[in-house]
Backbone as CSV, one residue per row, in Angstrom:
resi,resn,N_x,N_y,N_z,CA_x,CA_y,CA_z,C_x,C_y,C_z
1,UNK,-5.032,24.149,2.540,-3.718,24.714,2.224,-2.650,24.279,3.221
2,UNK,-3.040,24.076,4.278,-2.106,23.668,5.398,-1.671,21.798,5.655
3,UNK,-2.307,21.188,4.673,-2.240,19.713,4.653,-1.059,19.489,4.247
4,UNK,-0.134,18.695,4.922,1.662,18.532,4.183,1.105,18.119,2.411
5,UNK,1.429,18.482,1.395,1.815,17.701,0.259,1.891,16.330,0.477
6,UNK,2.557,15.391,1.001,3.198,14.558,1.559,1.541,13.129,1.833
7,UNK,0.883,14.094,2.153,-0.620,13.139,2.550,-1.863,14.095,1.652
8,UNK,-1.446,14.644,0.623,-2.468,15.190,-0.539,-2.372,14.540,-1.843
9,UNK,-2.936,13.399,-2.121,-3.016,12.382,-2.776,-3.516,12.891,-4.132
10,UNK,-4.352,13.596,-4.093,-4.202,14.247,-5.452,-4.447,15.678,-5.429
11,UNK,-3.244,16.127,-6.088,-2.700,17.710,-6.329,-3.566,18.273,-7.368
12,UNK,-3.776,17.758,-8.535,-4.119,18.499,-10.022,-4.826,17.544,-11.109
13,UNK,-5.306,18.147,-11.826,-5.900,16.885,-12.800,-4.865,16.080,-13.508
14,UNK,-5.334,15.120,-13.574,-4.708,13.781,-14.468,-3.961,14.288,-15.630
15,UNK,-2.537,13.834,-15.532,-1.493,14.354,-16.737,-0.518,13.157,-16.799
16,UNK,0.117,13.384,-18.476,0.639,12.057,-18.435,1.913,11.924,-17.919
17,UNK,2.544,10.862,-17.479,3.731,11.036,-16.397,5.160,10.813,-17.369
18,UNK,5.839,11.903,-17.113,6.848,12.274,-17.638,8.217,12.097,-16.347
19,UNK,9.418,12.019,-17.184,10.521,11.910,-16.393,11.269,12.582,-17.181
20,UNK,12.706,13.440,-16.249,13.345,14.209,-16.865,14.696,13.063,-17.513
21,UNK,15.129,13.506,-18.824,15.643,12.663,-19.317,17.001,12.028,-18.877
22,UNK,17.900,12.850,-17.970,19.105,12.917,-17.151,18.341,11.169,-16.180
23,UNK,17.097,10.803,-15.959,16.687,9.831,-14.948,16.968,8.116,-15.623
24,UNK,16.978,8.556,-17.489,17.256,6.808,-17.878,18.626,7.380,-18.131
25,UNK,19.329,6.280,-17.158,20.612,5.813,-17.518,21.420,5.122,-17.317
26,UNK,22.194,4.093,-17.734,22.686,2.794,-17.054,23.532,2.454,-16.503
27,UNK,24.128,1.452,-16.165,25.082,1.399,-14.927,26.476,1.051,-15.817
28,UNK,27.091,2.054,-15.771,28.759,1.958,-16.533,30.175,1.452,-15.883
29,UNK,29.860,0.832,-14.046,30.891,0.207,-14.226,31.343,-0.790,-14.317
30,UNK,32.408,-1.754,-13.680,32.834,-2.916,-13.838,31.912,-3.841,-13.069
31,UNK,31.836,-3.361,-11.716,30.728,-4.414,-10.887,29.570,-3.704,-10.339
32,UNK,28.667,-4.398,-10.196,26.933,-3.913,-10.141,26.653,-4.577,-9.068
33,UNK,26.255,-4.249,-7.643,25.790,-4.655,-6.522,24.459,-5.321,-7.390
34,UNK,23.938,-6.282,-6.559,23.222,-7.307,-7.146,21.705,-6.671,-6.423
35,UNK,20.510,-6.275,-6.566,19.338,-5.847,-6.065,18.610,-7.565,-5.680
36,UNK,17.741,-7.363,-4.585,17.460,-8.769,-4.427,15.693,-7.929,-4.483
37,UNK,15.109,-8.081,-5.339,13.507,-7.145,-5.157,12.644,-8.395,-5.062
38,UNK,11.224,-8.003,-4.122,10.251,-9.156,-4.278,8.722,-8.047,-4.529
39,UNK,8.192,-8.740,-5.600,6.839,-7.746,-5.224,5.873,-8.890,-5.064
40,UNK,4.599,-8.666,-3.794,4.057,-9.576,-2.811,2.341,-9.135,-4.033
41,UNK,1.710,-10.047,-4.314,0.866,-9.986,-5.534,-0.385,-10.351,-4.681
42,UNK,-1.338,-9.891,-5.078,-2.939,-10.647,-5.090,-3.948,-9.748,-5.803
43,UNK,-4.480,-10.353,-7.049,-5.686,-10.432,-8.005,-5.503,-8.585,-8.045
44,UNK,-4.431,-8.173,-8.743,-3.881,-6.999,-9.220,-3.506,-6.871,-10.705
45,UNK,-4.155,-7.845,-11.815,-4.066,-8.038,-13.136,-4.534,-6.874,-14.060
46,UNK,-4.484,-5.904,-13.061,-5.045,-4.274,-14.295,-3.755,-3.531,-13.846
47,UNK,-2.479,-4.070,-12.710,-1.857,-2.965,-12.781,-0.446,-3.796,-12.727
48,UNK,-0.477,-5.225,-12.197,1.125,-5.439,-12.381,2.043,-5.809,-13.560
49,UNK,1.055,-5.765,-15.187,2.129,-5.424,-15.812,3.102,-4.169,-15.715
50,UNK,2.704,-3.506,-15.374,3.349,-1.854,-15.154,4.051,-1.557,-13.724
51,UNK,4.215,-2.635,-13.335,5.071,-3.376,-12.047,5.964,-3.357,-12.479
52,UNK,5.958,-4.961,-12.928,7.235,-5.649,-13.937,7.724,-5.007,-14.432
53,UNK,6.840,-4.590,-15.327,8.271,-3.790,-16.451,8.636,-2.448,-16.165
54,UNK,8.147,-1.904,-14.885,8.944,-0.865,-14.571,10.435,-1.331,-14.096
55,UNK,10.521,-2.720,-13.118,11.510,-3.292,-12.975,12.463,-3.698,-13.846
56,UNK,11.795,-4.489,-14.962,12.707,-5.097,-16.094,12.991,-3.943,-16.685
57,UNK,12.693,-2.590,-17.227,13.420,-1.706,-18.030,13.769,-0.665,-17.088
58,UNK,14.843,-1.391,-15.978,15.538,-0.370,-15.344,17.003,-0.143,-15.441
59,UNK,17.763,-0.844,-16.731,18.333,-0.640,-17.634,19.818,-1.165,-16.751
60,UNK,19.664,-2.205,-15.501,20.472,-2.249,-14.541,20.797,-4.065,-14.887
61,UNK,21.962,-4.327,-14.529,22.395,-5.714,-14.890,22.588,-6.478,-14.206
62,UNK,21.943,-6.097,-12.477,22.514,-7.108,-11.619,20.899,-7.135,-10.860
63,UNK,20.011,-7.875,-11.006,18.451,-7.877,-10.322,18.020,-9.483,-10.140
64,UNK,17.829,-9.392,-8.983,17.180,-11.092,-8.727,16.054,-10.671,-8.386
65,UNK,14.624,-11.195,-9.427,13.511,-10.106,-9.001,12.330,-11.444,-8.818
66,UNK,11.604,-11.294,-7.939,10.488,-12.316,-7.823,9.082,-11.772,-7.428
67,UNK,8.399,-12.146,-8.364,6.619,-12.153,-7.917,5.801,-13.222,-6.924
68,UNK,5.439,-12.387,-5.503,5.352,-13.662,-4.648,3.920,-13.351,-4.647
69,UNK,3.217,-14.487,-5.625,1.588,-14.353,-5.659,1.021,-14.635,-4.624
70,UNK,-0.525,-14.749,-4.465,-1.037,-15.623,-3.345,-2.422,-16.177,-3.653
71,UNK,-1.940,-16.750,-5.027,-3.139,-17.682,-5.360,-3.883,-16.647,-5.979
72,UNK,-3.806,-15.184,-6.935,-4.726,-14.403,-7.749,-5.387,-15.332,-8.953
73,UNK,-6.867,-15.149,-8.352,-8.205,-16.061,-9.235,-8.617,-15.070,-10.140
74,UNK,-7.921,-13.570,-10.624,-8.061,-13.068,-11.837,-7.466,-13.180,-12.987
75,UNK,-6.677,-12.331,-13.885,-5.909,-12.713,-14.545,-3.960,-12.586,-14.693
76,UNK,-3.868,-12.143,-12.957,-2.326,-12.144,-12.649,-1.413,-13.618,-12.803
77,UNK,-2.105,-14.484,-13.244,-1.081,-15.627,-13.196,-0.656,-15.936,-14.735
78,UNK,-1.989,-15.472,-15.851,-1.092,-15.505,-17.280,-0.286,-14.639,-17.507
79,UNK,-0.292,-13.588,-16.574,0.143,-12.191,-17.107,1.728,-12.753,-16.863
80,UNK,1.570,-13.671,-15.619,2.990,-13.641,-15.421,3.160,-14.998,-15.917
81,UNK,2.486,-15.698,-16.781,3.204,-16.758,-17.372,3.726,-16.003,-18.424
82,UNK,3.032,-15.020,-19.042,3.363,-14.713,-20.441,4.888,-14.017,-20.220
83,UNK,5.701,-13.934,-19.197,7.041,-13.555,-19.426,7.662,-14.107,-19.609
84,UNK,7.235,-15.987,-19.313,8.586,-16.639,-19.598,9.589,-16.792,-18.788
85,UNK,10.939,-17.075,-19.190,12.076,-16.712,-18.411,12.955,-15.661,-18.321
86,UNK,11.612,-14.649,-18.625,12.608,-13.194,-17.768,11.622,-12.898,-16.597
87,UNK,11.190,-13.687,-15.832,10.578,-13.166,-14.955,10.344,-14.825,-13.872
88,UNK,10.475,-14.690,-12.629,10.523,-15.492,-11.701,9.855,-15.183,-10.772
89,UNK,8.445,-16.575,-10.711,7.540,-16.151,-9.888,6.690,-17.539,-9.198
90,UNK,6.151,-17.140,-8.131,5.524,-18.153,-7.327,4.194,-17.763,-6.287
91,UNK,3.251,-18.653,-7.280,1.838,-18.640,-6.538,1.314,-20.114,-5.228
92,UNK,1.533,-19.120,-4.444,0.732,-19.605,-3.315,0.429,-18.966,-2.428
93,UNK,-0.984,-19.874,-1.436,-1.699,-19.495,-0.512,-0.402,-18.568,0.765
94,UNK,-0.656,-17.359,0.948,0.508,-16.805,2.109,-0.691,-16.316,3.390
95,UNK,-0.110,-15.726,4.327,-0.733,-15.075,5.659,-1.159,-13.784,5.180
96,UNK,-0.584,-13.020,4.752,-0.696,-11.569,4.643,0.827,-10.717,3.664
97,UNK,0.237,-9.561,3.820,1.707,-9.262,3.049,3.358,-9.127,3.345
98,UNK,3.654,-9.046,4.744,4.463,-9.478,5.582,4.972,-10.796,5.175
99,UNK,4.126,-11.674,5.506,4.375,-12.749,5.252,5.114,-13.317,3.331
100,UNK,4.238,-12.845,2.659,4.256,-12.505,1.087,6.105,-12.327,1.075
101,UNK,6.211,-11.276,1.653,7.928,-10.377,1.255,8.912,-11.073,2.074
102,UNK,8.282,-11.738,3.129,9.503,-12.759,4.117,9.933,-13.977,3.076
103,UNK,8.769,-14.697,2.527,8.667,-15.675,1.755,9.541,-15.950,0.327
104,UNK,8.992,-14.234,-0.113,9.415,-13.936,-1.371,10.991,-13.776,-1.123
105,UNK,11.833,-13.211,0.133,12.950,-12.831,-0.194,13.643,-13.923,0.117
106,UNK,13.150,-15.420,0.696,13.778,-16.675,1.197,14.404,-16.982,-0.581
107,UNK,14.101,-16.346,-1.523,13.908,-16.931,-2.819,14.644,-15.992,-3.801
108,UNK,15.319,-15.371,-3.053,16.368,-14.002,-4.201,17.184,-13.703,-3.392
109,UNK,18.548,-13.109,-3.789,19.977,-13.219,-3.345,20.106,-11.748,-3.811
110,UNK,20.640,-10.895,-3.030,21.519,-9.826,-3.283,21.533,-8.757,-2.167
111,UNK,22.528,-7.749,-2.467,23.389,-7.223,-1.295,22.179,-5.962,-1.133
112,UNK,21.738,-5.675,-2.178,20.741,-4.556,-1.874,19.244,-4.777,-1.858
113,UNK,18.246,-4.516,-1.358,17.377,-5.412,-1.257,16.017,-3.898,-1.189
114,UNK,14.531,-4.569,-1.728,13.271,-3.973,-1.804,12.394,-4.370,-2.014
115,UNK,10.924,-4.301,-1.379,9.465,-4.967,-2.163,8.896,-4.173,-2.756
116,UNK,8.347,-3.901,-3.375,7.648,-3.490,-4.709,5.952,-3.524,-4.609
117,UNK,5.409,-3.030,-4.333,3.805,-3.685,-4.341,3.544,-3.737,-5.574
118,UNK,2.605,-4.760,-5.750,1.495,-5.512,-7.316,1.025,-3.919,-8.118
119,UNK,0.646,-2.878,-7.116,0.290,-1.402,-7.868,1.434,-0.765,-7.994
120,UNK,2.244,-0.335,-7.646,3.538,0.747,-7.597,4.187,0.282,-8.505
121,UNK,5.059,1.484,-8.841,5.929,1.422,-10.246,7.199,2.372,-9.281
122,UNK,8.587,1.958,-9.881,9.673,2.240,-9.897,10.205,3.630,-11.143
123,UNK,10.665,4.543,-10.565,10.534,5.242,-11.501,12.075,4.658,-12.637
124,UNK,12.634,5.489,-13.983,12.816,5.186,-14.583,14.577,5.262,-13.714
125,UNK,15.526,4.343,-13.925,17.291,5.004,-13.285,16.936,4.732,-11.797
126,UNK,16.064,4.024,-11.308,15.972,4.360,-9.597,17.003,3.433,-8.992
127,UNK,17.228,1.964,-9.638,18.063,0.798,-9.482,19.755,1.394,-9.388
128,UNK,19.726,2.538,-10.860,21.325,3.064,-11.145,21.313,3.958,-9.755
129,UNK,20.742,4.874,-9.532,21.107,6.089,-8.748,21.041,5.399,-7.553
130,UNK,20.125,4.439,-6.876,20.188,4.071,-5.382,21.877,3.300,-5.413
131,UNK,22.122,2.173,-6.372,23.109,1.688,-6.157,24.516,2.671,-6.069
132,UNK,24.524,3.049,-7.491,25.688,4.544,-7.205,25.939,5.279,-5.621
133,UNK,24.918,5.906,-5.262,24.353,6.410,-3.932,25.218,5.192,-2.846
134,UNK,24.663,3.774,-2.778,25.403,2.887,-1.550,26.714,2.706,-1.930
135,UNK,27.025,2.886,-3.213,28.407,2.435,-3.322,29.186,3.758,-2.746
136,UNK,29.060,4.898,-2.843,29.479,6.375,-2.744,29.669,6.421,-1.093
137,UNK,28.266,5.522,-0.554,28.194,6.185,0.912,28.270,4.692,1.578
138,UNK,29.593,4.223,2.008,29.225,2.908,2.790,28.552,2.888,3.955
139,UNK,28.689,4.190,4.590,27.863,4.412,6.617,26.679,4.190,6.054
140,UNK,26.143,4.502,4.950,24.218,4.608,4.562,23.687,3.063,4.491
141,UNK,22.621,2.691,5.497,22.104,1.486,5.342,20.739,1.674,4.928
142,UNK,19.937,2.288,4.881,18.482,2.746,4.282,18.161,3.590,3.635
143,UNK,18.016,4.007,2.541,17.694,4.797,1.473,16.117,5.314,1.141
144,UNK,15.831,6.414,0.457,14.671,6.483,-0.153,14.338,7.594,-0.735
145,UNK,13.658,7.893,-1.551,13.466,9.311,-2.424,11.883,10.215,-2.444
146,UNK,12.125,10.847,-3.270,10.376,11.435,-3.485,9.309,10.268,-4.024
147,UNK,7.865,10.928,-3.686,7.154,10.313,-4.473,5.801,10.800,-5.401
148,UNK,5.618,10.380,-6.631,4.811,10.492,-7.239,3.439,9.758,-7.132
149,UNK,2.316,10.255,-7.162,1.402,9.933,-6.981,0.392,9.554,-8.201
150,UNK,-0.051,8.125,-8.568,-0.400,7.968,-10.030,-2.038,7.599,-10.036
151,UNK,-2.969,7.482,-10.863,-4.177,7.485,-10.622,-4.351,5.826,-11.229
152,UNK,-5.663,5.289,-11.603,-5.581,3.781,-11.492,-5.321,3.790,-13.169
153,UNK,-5.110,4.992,-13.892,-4.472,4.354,-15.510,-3.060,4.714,-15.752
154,UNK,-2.377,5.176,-14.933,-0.903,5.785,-14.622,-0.710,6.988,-14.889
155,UNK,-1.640,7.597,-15.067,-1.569,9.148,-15.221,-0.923,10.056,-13.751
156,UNK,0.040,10.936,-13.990,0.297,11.740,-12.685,-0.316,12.254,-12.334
157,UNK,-1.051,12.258,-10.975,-1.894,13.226,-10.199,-1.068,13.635,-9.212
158,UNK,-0.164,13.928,-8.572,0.873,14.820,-7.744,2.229,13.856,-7.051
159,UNK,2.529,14.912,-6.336,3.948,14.381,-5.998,4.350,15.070,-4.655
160,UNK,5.214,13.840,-4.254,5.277,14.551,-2.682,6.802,14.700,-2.349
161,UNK,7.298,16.386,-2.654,8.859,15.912,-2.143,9.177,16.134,-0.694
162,UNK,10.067,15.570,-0.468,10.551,15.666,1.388,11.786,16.049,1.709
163,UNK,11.626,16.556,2.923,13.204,17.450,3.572,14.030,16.149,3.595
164,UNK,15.260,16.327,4.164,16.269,15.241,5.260,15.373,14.585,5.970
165,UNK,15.844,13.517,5.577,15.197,12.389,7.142,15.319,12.679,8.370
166,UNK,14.196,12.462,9.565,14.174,13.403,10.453,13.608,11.868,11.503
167,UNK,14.811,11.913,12.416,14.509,10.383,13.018,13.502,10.696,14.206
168,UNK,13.240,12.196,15.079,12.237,12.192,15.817,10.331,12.129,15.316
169,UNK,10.185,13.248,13.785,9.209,13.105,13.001,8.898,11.504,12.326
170,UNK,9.648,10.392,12.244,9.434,9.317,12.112,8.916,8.090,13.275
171,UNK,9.023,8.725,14.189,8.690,8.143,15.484,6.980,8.182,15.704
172,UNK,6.854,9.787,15.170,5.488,9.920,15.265,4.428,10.092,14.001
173,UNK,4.857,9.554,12.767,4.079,9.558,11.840,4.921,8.829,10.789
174,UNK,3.908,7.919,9.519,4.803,7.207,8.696,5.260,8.236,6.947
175,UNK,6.103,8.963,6.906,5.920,9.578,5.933,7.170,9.074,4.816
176,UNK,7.924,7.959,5.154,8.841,7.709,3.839,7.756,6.367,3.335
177,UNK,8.195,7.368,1.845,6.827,5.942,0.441,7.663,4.678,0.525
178,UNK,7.117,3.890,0.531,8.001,2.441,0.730,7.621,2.143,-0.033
179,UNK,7.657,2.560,-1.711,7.768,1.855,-2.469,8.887,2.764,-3.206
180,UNK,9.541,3.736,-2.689,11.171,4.171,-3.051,12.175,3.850,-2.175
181,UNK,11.662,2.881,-0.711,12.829,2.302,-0.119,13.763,1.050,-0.705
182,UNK,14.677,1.457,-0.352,15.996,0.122,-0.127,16.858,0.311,0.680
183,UNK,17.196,-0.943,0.569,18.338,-1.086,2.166,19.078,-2.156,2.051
184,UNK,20.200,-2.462,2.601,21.141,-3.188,2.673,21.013,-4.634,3.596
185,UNK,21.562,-5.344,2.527,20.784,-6.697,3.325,21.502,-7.117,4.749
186,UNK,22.440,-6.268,5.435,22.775,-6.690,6.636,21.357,-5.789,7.758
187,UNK,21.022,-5.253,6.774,19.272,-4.501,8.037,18.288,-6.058,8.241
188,UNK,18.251,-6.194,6.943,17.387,-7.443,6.970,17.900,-8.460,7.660
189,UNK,18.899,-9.154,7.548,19.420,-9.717,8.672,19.539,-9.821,9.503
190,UNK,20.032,-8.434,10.631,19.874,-7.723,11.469,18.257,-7.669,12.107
191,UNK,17.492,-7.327,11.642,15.920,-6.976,12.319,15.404,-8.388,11.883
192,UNK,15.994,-9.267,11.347,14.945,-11.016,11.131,13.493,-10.933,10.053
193,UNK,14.111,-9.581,8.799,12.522,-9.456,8.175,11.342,-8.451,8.805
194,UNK,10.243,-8.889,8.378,9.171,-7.838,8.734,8.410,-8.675,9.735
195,UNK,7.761,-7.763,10.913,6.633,-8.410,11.675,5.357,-8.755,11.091
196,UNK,5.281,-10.053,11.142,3.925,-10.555,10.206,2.717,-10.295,10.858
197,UNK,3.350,-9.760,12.068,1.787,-9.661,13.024,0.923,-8.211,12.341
198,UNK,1.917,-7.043,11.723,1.518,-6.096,11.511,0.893,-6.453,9.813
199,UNK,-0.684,-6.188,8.742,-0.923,-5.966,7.718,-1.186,-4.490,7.319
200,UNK,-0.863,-3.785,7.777,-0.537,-2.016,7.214,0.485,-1.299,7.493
201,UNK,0.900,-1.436,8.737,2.091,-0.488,9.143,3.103,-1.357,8.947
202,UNK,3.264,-2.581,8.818,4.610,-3.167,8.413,5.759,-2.048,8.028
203,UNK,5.750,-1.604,7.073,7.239,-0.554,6.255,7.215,0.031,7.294
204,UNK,6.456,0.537,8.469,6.396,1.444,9.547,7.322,1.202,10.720
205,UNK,6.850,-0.048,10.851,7.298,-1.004,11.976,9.115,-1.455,11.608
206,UNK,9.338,-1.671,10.379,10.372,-2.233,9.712,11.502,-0.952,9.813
207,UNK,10.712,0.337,9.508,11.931,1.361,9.216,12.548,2.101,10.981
208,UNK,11.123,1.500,11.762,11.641,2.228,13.417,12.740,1.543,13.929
209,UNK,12.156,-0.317,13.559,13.402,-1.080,14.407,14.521,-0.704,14.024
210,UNK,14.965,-0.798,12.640,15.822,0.052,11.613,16.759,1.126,12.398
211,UNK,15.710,2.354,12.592,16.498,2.917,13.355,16.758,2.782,14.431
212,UNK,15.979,2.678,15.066,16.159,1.709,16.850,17.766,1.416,16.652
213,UNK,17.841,0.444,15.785,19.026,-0.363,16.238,20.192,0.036,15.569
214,UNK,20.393,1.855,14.885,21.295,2.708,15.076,21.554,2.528,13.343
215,UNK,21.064,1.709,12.661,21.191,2.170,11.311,20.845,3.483,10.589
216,UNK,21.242,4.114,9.632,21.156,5.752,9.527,20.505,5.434,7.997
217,UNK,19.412,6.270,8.015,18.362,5.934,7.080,18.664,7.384,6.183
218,UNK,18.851,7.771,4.813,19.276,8.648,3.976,17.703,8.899,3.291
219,UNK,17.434,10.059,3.084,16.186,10.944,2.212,17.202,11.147,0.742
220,UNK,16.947,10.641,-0.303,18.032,11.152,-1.845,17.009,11.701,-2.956
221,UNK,17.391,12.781,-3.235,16.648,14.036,-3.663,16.282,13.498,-5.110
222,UNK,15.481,12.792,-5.476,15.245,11.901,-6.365,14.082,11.197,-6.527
223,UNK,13.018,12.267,-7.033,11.719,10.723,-7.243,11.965,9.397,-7.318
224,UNK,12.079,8.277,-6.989,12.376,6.641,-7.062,11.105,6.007,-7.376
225,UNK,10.117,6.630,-6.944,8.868,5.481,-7.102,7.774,5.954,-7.172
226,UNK,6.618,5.393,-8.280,5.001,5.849,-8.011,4.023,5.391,-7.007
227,UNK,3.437,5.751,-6.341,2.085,5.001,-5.527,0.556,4.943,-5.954
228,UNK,0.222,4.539,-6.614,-0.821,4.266,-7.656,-1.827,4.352,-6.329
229,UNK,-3.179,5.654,-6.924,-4.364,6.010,-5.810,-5.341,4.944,-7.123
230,UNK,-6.024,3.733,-6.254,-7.006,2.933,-7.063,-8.154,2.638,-5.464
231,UNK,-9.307,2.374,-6.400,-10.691,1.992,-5.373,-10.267,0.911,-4.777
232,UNK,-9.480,-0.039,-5.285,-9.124,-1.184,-4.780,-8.354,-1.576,-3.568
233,UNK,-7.569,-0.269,-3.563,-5.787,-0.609,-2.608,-6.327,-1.014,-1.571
234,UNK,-5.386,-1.709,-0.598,-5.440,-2.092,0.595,-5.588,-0.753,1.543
235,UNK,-4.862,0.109,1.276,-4.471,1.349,1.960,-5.998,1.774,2.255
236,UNK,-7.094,2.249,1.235,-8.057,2.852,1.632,-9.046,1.414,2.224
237,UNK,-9.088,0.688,1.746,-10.273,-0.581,2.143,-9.915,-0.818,3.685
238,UNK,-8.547,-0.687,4.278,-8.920,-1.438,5.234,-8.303,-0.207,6.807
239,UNK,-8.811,1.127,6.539,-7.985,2.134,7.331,-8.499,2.267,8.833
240,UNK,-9.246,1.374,9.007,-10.001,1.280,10.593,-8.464,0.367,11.204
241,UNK,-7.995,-0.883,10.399,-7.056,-1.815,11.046,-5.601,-0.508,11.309
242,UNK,-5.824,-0.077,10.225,-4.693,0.842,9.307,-4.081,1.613,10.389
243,UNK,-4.983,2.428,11.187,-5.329,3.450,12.240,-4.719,2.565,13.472
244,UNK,-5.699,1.399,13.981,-4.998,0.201,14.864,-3.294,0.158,14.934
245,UNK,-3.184,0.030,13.970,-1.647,-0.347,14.054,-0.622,0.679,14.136
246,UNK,-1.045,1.853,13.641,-0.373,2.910,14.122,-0.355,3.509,15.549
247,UNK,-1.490,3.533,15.877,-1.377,3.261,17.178,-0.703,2.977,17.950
248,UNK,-0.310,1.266,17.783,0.429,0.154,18.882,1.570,0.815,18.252
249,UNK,2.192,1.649,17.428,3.789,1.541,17.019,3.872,2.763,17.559
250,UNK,2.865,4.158,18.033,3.005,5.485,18.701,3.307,4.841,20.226
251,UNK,2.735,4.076,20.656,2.813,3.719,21.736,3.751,2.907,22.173
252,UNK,4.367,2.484,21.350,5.811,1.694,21.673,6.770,2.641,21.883
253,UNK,6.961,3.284,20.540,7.976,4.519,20.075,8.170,6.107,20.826
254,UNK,6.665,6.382,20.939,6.513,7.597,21.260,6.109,7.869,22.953
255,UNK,5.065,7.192,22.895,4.965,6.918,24.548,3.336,6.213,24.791
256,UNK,3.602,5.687,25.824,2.150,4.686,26.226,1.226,5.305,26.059
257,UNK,0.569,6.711,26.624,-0.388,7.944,26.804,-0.076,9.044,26.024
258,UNK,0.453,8.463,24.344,0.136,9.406,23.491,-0.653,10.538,23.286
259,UNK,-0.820,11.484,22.586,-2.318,12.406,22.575,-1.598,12.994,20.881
260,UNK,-2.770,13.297,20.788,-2.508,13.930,19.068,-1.594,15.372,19.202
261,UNK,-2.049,15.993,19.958,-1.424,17.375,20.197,-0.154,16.894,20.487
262,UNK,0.103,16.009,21.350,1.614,15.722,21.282,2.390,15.083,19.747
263,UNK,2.085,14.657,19.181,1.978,13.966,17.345,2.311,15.305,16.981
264,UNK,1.352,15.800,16.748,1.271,16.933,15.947,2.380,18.191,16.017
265,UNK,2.331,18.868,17.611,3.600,19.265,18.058,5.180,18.830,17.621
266,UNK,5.347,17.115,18.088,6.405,16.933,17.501,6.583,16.675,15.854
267,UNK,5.714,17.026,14.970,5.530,16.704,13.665,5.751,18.276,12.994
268,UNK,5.752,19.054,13.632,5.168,20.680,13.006,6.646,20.822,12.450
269,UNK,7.817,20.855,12.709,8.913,21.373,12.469,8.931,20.874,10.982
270,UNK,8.848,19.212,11.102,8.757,18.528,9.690,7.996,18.967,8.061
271,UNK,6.641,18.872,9.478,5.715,19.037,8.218,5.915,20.705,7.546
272,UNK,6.716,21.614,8.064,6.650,23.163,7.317,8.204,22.676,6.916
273,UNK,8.927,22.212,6.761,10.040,21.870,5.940,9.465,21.416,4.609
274,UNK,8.618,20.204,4.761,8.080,19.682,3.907,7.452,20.742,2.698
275,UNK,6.297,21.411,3.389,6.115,22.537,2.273,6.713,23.450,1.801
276,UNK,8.388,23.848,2.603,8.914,24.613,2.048,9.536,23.682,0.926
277,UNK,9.778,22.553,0.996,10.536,21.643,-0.257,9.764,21.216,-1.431
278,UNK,7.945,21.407,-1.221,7.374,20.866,-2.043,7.044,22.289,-2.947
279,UNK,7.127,23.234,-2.208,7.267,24.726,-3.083,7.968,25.650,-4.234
280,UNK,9.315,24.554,-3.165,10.777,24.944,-3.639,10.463,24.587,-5.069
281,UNK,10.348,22.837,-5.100,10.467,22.180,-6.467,9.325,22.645,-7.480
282,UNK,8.270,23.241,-6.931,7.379,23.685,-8.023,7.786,25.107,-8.349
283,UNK,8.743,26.194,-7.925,9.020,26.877,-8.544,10.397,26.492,-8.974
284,UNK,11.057,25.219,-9.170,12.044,25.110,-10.148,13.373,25.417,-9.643
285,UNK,13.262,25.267,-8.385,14.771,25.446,-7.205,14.981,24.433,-7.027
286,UNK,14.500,23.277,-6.775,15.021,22.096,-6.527,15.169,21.123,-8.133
287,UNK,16.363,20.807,-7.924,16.932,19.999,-9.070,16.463,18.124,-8.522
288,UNK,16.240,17.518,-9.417,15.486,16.210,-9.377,15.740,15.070,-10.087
């Protein structure tokens, strides 16, 4: 009972995933900030049609979107021949996934920018409302919303909503879904991309320098994205490295002679916000 929402991966049995209808809707004005998205691929042919076309039917008119494969020997390379020219993509041998999204974004143009993983889905309006949102707020350089949690046939198994962004609780634990971030391409510019040295905590590593270097990162009360729980993910296969790397980024950020009690301490304020917000929205106080 005391586990944040936030890291309870599955809430309830398998239900089918619904969106409230106020979430499809398209972009009505004259000019459309241009999204520059890359999603970084390998031998994920049971889930990235439901990638794509969460992207392509996001009902938005300005997207430079690219699939940066890495040589998938299943069936991800017809999947993405079979789009044709609504879809722009490139298979080859890369380093890791770092590497994948540096590569991929040398290869798409626009002012607002995101990677996408081969499993995750975009929820439905996430393209309209983030852009609306940067155009509204020019000080905002990093964005991101709630997240839904999907099982390996896209069925909803829970959801994790979150307080205000909280720049000391980010220091000591990774809790924004990076697959509802975006950000403005003067961050990317600014920080030179992602550290390729990191293959798990990357979004981790990416959102500290971020703030480090005084950009103001926005929480928008808005599911944006799914995180698909499969036997496959990287996330569970490889959590010994996973653990490693969080580590070296507590110890940069937080201090050399970390201790958990100190984590935890500075995390407590967060994490009971958190359940008061994930409460809120299940009794129907929080609007979404």
């Amino acid at each position: 009972m005391l586990r944040p929402p936030m890291w309870d991966l599955a809430q309830f049995t398998a239900r089918p995933l619904r969106f409230p209808q106020h979430y499809v809707e398209t972009w009505s004005c004259s000019s459309a900030p241009r999204f520059a998205i890359v999603t970084p691929s390998l031998n994920h042919d049971a889930f990235i049609t439901a990638t794509i076309q969460s992207v392509l039917d996001q009902h938005y008119p300005a997207v430079d979107y690219l699939v940066k494969d890495a040589g998938s020997t299943d069936g991800t390379i017809a999947i993405l021949q079979s789009y044709g020219a609504r879809l722009r993509w490139l298979s080859e041998p890369d380093q890791g996934q770092a590497h994948a999204v540096n590569v991929g974004f040398r290869h798409v143009r626009g002012e607002l920018m995101a990677w996408l993983n081969s499993d995750d889905m975009l929820a439905p309006g996430s393209l309209v409302a983030v852009a609306k949102f940067f155009q509204a707020n020019p000080e905002v350089d990093l964005v991101y919303g709630h997240r839904i949690f999907i099982d390996h046939g896209g069925r909803e198994i829970g959801r994790a909503v979150l307080p205000r962004h909280d720049c000391a609780a980010l220091r000591r634990a990774d809790y924004v879904p990076q697959e509802s971030l975006f950000w403005r391409r003067r961050v990317w510019e600014r920080l030179g991309g992602l550290d390729e040295s990191f293959h798990y905590a990357l979004d981790w590593d990416f959102l500290l320098r971020a703030q480090s270097a005084g950009f103001r990162i926005v929480r928008l009360p808005r599911f944006l994205g799914c995180f698909r729980i499969h036997e496959r993910q990287k996330t569970s296969a490889r959590l010994e490295l996973g653990l490693a790397e969080q580590s070296v980024l507590r110890a940069r950020w937080v201090a050399p002679d970390w201790t958990w009690p100190d984590i935890h301490g500075g995390l407590a304020r967060y994490m009971l916000r958190q359940h008061a917000y994930q409460y809120a929205w299940r009794l129907g106080l929080l609007r979404h």
